[in-house]
N, CA, C and O atoms as a GROMACS GRO file, in nm:
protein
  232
    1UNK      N    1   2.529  12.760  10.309
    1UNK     CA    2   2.647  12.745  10.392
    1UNK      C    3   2.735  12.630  10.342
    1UNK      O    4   2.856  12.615  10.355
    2UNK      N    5   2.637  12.548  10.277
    2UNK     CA    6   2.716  12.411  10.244
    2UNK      C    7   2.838  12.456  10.134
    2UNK      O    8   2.955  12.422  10.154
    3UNK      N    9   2.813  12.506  10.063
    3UNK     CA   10   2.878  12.553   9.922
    3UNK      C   11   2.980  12.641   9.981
    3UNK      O   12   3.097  12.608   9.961
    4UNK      N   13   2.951  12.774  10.070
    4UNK     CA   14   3.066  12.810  10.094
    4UNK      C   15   3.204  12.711  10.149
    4UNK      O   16   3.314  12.723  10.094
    5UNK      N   17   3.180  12.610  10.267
    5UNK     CA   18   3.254  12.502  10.315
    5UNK      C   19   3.295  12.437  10.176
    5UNK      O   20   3.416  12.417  10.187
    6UNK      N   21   3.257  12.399  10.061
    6UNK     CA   22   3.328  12.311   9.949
    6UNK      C   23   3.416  12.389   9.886
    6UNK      O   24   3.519  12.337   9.841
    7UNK      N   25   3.394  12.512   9.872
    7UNK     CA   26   3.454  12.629   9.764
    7UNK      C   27   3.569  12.655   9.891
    7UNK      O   28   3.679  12.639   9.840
    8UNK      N   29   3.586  12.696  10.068
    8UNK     CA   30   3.645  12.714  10.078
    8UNK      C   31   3.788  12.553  10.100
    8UNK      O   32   3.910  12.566  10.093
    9UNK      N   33   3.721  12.441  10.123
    9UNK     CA   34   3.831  12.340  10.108
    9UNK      C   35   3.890  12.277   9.982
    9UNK      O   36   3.977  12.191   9.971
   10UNK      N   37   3.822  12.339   9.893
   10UNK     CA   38   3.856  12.321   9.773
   10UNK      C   39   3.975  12.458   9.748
   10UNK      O   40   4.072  12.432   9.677
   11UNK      N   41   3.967  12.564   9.791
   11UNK     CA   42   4.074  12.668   9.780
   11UNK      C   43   4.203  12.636   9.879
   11UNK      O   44   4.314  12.638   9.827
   12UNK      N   45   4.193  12.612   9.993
   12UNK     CA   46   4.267  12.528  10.103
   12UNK      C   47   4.375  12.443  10.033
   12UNK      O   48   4.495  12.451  10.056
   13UNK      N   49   4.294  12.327   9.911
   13UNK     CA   50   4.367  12.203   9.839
   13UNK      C   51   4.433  12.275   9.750
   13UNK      O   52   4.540  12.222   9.721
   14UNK      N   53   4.407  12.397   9.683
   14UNK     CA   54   4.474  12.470   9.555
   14UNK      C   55   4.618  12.534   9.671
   14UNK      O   56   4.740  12.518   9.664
   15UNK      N   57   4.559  12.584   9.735
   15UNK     CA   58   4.695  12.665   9.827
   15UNK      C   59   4.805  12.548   9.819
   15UNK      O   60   4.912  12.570   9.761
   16UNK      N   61   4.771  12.404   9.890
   16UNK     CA   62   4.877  12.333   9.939
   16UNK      C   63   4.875  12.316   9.757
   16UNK      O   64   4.938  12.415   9.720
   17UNK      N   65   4.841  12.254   9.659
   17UNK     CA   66   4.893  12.222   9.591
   17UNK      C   67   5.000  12.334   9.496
   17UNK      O   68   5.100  12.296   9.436
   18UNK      N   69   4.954  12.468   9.501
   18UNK     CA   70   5.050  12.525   9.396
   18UNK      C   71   5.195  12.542   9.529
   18UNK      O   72   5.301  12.593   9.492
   19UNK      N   73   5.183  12.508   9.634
   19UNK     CA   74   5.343  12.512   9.706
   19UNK      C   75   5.414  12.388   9.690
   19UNK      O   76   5.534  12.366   9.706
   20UNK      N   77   5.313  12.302   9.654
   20UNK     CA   78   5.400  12.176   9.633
   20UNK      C   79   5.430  12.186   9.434
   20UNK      O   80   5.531  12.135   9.386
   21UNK      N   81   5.353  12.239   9.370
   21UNK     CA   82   5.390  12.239   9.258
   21UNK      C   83   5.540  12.366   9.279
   21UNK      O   84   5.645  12.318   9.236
   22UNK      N   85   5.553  12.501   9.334
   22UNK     CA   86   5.648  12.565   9.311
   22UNK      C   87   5.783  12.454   9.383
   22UNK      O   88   5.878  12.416   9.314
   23UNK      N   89   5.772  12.431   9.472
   23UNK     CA   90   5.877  12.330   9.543
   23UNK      C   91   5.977  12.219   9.437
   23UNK      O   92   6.099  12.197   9.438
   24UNK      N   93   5.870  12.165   9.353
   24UNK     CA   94   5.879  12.058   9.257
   24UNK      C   95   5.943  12.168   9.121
   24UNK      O   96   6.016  12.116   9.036
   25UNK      N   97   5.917  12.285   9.112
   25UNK     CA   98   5.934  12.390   8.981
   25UNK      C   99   5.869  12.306   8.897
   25UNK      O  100   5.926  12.241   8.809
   26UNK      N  101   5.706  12.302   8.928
   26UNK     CA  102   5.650  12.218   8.819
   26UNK      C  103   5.576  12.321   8.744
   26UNK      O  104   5.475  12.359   8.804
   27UNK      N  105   5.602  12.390   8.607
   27UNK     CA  106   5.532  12.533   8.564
   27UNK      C  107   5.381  12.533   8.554
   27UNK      O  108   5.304  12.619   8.599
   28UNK      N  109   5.346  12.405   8.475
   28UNK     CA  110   5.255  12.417   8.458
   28UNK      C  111   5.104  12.332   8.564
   28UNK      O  112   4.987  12.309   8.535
   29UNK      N  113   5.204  12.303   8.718
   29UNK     CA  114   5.146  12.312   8.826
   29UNK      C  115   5.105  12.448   8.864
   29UNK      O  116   4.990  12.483   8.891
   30UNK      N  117   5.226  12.534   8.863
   30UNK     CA  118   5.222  12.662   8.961
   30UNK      C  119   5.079  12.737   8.890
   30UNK      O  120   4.986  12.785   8.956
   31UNK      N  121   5.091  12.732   8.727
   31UNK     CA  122   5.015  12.764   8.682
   31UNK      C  123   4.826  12.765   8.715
   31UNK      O  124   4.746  12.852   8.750
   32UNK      N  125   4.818  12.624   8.681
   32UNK     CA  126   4.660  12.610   8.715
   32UNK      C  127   4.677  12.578   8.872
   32UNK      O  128   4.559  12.570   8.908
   33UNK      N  129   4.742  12.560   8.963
   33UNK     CA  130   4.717  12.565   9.086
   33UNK      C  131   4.657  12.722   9.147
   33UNK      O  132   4.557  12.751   9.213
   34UNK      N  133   4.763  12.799   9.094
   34UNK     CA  134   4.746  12.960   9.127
   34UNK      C  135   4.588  12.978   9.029
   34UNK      O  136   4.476  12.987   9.080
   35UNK      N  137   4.611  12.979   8.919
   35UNK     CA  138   4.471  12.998   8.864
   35UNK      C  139   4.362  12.925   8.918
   35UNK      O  140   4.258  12.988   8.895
   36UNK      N  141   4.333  12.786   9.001
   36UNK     CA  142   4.216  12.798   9.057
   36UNK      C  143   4.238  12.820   9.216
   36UNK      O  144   4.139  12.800   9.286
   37UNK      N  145   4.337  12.852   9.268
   37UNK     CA  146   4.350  12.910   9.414
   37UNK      C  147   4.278  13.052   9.398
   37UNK      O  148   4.204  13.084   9.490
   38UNK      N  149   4.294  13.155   9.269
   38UNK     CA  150   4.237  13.269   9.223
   38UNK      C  151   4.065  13.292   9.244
   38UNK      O  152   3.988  13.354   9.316
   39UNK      N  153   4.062  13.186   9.115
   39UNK     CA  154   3.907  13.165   9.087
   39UNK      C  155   3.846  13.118   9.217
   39UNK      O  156   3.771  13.197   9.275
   40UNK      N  157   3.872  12.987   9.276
   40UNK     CA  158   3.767  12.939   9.426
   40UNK      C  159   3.817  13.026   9.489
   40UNK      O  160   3.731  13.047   9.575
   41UNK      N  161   3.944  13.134   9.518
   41UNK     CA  162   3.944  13.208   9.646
   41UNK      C  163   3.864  13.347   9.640
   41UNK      O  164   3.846  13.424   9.735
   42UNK      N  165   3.833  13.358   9.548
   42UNK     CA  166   3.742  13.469   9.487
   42UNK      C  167   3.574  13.431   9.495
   42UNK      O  168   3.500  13.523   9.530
   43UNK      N  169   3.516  13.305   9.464
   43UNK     CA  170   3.423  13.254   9.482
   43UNK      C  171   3.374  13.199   9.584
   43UNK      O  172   3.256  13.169   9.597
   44UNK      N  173   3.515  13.170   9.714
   44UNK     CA  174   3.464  13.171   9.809
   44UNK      C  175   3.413  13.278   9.886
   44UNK      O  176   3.296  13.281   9.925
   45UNK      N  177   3.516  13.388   9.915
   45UNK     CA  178   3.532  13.455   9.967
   45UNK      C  179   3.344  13.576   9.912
   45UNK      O  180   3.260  13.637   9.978
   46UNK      N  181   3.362  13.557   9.803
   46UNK     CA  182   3.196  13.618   9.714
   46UNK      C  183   3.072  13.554   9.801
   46UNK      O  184   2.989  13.616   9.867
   47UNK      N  185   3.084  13.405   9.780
   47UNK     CA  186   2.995  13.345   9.839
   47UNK      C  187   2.927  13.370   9.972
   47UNK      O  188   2.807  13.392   9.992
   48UNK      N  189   3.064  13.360  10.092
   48UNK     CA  190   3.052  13.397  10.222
   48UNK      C  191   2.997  13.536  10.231
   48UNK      O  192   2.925  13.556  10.329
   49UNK      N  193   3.015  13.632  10.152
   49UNK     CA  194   2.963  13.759  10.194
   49UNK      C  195   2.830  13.780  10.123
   49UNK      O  196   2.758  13.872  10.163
   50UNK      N  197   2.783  13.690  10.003
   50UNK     CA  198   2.641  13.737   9.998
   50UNK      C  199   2.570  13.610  10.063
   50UNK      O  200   2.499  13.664  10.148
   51UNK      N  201   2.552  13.502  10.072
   51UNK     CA  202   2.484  13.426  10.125
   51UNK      C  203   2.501  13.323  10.293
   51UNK      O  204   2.430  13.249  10.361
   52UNK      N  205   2.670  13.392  10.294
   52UNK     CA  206   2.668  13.264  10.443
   52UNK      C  207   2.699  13.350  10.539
   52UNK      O  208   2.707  13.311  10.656
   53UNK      N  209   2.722  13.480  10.505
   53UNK     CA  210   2.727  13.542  10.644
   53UNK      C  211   2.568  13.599  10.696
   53UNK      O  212   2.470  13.646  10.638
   54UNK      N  213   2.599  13.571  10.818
   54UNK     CA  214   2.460  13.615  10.912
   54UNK      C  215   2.471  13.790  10.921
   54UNK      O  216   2.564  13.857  10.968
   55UNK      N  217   2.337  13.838  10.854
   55UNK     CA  218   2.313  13.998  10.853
   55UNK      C  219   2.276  14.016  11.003
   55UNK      O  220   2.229  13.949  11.095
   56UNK      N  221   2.326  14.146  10.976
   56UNK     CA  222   2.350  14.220  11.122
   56UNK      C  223   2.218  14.302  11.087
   56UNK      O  224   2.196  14.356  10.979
   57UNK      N  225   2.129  14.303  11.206
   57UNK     CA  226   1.983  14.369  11.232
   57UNK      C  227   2.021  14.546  11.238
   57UNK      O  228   2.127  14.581  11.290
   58UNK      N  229   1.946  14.628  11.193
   58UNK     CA  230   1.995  14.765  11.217
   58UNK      C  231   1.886  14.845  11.271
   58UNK      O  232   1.905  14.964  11.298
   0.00000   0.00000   0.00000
């Protein structure tokens, strides 16, 4: 659970930063901001569904 919480405030910090990099027209902000908003929002979002969500009993 811990890891999902770092991966997702670490994607959170990429969001605000590539709006403050487009704001600024900083290119090669928008750039690696969007590229790791990609990568951690992908690794979070991975994470939460194989290990931090609670399985449903069937």
């Amino acid at each position: 659970m811990g890891l999902a919480i770092i991966t997702a405030l670490v994607t959170i910090l990429a969001l605000f930063a590539s709006i403050s990099a487009i704001k600024n027209k900083n290119l090669l902000g928008i750039v690696f901001g969007l590229g790791t908003l990609g990568v951690f929002g992908w690794f979070t979002i991975a994470t939460v569904i194989n290990s931090a969500y609670p399985a449903v009993a069937h």
